[in-house]
C-alpha positions in Angstrom: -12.4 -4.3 -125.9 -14.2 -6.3 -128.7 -11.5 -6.4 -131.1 -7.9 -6.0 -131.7 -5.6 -6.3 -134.3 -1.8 -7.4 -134.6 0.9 -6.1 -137.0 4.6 -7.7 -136.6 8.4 -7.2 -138.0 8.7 -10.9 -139.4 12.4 -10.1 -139.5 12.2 -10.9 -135.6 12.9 -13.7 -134.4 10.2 -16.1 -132.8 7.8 -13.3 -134.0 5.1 -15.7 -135.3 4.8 -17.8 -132.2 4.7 -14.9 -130.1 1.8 -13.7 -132.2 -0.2 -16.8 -131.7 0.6 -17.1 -128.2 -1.2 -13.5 -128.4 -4.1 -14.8 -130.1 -4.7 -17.7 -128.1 -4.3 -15.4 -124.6 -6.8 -12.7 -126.1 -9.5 -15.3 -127.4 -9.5 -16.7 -124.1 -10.4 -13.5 -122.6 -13.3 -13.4 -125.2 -11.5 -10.7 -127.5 -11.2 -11.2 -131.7 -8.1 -11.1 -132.9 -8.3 -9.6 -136.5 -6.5 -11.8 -138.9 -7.1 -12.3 -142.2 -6.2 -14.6 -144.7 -4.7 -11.4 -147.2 -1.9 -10.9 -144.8 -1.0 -13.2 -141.3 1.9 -10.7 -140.9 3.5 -7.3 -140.9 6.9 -6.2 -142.1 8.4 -2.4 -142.2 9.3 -3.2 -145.5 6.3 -5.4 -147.0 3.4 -3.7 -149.1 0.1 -4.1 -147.1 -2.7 -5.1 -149.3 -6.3 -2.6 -149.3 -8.1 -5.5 -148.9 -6.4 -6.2 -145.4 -6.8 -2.0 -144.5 -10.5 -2.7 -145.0 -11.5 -4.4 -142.3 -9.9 -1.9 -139.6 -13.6 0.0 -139.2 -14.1 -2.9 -136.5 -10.9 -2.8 -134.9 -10.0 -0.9 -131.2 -6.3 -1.1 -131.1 -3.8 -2.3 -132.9 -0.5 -4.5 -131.2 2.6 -3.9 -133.2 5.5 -6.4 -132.1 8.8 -5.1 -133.0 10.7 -2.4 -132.4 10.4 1.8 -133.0 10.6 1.6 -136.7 7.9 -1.0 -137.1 5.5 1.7 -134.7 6.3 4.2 -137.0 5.7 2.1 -140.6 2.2 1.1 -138.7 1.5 5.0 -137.8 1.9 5.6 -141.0 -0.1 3.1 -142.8 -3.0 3.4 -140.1 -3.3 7.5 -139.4 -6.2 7.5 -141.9 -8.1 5.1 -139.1 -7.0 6.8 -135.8 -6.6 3.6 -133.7 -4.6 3.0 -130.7 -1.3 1.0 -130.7 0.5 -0.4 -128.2 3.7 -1.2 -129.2 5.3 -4.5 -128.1 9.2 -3.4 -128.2 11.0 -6.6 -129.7 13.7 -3.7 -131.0 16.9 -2.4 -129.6 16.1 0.9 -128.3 11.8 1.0 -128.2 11.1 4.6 -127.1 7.9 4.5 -128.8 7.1 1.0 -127.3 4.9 0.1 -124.0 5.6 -3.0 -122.9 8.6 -5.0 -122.8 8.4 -9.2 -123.1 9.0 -9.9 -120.2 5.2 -8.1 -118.6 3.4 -9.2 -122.0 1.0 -11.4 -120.3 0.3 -9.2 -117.5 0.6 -5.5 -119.8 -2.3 -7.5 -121.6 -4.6 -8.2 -119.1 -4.4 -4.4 -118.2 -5.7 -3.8 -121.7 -8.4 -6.3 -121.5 -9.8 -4.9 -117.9 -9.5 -1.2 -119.3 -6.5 0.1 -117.3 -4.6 1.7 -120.0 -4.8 5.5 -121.3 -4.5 7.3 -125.3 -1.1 9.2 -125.2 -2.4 11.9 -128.5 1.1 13.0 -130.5 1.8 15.7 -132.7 2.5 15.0 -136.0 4.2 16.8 -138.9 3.5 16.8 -142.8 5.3 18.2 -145.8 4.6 19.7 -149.2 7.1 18.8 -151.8 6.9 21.7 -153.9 8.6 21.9 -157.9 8.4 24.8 -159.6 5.1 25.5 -157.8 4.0 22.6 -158.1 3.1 19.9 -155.5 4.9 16.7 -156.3 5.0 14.8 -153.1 3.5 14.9 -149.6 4.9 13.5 -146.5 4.3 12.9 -142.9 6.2 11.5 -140.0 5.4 11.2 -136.1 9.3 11.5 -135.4 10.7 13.6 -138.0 11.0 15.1 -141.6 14.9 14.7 -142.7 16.4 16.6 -145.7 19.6 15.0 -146.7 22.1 15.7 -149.1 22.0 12.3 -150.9 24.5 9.6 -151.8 27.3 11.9 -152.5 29.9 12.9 -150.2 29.1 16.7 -150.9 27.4 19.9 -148.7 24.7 21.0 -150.4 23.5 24.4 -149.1 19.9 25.0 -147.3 17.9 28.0 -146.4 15.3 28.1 -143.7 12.7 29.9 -143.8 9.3 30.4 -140.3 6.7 32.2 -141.3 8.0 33.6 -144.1 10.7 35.1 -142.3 14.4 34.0 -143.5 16.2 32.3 -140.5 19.6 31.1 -141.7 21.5 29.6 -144.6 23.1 26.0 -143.8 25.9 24.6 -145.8 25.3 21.6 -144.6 24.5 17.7 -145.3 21.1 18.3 -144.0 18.5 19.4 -142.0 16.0 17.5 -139.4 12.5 19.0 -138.5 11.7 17.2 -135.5 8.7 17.0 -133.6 8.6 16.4 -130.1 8.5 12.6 -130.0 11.8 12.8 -132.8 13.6 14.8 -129.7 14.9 11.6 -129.0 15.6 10.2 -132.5 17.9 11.5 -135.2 17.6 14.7 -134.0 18.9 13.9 -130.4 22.2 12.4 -131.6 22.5 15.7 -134.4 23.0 17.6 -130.9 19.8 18.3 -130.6 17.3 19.4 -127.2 15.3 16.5 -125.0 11.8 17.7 -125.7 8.8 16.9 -123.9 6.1 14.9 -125.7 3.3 16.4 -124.6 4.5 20.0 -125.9 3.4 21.2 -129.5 6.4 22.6 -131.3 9.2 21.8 -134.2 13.1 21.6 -133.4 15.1 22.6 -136.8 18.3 20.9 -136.1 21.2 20.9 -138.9 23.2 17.6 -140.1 26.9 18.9 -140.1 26.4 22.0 -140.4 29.4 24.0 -141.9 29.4 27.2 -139.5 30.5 28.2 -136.0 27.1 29.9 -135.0 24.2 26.9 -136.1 22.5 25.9 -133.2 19.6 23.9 -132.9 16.3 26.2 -133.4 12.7 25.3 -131.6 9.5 26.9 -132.8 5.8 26.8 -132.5 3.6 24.0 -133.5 1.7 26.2 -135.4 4.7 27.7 -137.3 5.0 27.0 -141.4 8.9 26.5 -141.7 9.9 26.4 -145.5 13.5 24.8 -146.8 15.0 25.0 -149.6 17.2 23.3 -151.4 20.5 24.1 -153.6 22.5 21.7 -155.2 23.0 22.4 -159.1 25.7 19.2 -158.8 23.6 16.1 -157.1 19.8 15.3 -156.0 19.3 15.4 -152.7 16.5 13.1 -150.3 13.6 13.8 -148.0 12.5 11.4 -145.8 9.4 11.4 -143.2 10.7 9.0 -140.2 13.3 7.4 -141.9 11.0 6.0 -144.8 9.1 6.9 -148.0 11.9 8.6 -150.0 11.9 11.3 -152.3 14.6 12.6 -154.5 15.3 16.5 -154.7 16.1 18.6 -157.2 17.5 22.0 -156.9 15.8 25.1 -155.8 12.5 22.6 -154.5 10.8 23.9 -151.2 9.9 21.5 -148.4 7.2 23.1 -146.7 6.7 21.6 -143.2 4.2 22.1 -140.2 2.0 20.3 -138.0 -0.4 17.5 -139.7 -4.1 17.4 -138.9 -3.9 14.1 -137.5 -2.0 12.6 -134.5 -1.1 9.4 -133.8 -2.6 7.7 -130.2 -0.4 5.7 -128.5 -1.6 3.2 -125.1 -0.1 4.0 -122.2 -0.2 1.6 -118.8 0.1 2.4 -115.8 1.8 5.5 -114.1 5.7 5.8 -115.9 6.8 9.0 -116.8 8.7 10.2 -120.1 11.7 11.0 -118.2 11.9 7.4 -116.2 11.4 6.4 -119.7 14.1 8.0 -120.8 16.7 7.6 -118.5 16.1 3.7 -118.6 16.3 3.8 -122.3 19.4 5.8 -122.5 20.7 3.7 -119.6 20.1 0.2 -121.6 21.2 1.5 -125.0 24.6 2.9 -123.9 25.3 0.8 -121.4 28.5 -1.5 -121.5 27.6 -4.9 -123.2 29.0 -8.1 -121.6 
């Protein structure tokens, strides 16, 4: 470990200090800490400058403090460079983080001396396609979400695997999760826990209108086509919650799995379902 790197949420509190407190502790250890003078910080919503993207050629992993959304912004702005993160949770739920504050210090010098190991997860992209015509691409670690908009209206979606029609959803959307998404958006639409280590897409319907939807799972390899009608309002897709793009009628969203995947640093010897017990546990727990 020569190098590392730190992104933040500066909408957390005591987020700067905790960075330096980083700094110093890893420059002790004889490690660089990658900062330069274009951008100290990192915030989900902030525009990143090239200049600061450059120098990650040099970098081994990457430390994101903040919650699940801030690992997802940093996946996305980082795929091109396929570095680890190890995400610091500072957030409310942090499936996608490693280490809680409390066994920084200690999570760190596990890092440092090697004990860690690359958790590799599937990925999922989509093709915007007008007319026949690309007009946007997308990708997303938890999710691609097709959303009826800002009006208060069902807009109607078929889904298409393989070519093969699959169902018509009146609905106010759709989710295409991958495994990782199980536990997002997807997980409180009603849809299945899915291992992370698996390779497949869960098609999951917001609201639908119909007795029989159910979520569906397919193969990672599968090409699932959507598309939407709504002659009366645009619609939205979204790739984990961010980068929106409006909809027009009769456009296809054409999803499957992305050529890249994003590598996440695992310590020690916890298992995704202690992991997700304990989350559950502290999310829905009764607050005092």
């Amino acid at each position: 470990m020569n190098k590392i790197a730190i992104f933040m949420n500066d909408q957390k509190s005591h987020v700067y200090d905790l960075a330096e407190s980083i700094t110093a502790f890893f420059e002790e250890h004889g490690v660089q800490v990658y900062h330069p003078k274009e951008k100290p910080g990192f915030s989900c919503v902030g525009d990143i400058e090239q200049t600061y993207l450059d120098g990650f050629s040099s970098v081994d992993m990457i430390l994101v403090l903040g919650g699940d959304g801030t690992i997802l912004a940093v996946t996305h702005l980082l795929t091109d460079w396929n570095l680890p993160i190890l995400g610091i949770n500072m957030g409310k739920m942090g499936f996608l983080a490693e280490v809680e504050l409390e066994n920084l210090f200690a999570a760190l010098e596990d890092v440092i001396a090697g004990n860690y190991s690359i958790d590799e997860r599937m990925m999922i992209g989509a093709d915007i396609v007008r007319s026949g015509e690309t007009v946007a691409k997308l990708y997303g670690l938890n999710d691609i979400i097709v959303n009826k908009g800002i009006l208060a209206r069902t807009v109607v979606i078929d889904i298409y695997v393989d070519g093969e029609f699959v169902i018509e959803y009146p609905s106010d959307g759709v989710i295409v999760a991958t495994p990782t998404g199980s536990t997002a958006y997807s997980l409180s639409a009603g849809g299945p826990i899915v291992d992370p280590n698996l390779s497949l897409m869960v098609i999951n319907g917001v609201c639908p209108h119909l007795l029989h939807a159910r979520p569906l799972v397919v193969s990672g390899h599968a090409k699932v086509d959507i598309v939407f009608h709504s002659n009366t309002a645009k619609g939205v897709v979204t790739a984990d919650g961010q980068h929106p793009f409006f909809l027009e009628d009769l456009d296809h969203i054409q999803i499957s799995s992305f050529d890249k995947k994003a590598r996440l640093v695992r310590l020690g010897e916890k298992h995704f379902y202690d992991t997700l017990n304990n989350k559950l546990r502290e999310r829905f727990s009764r607050r005092v």
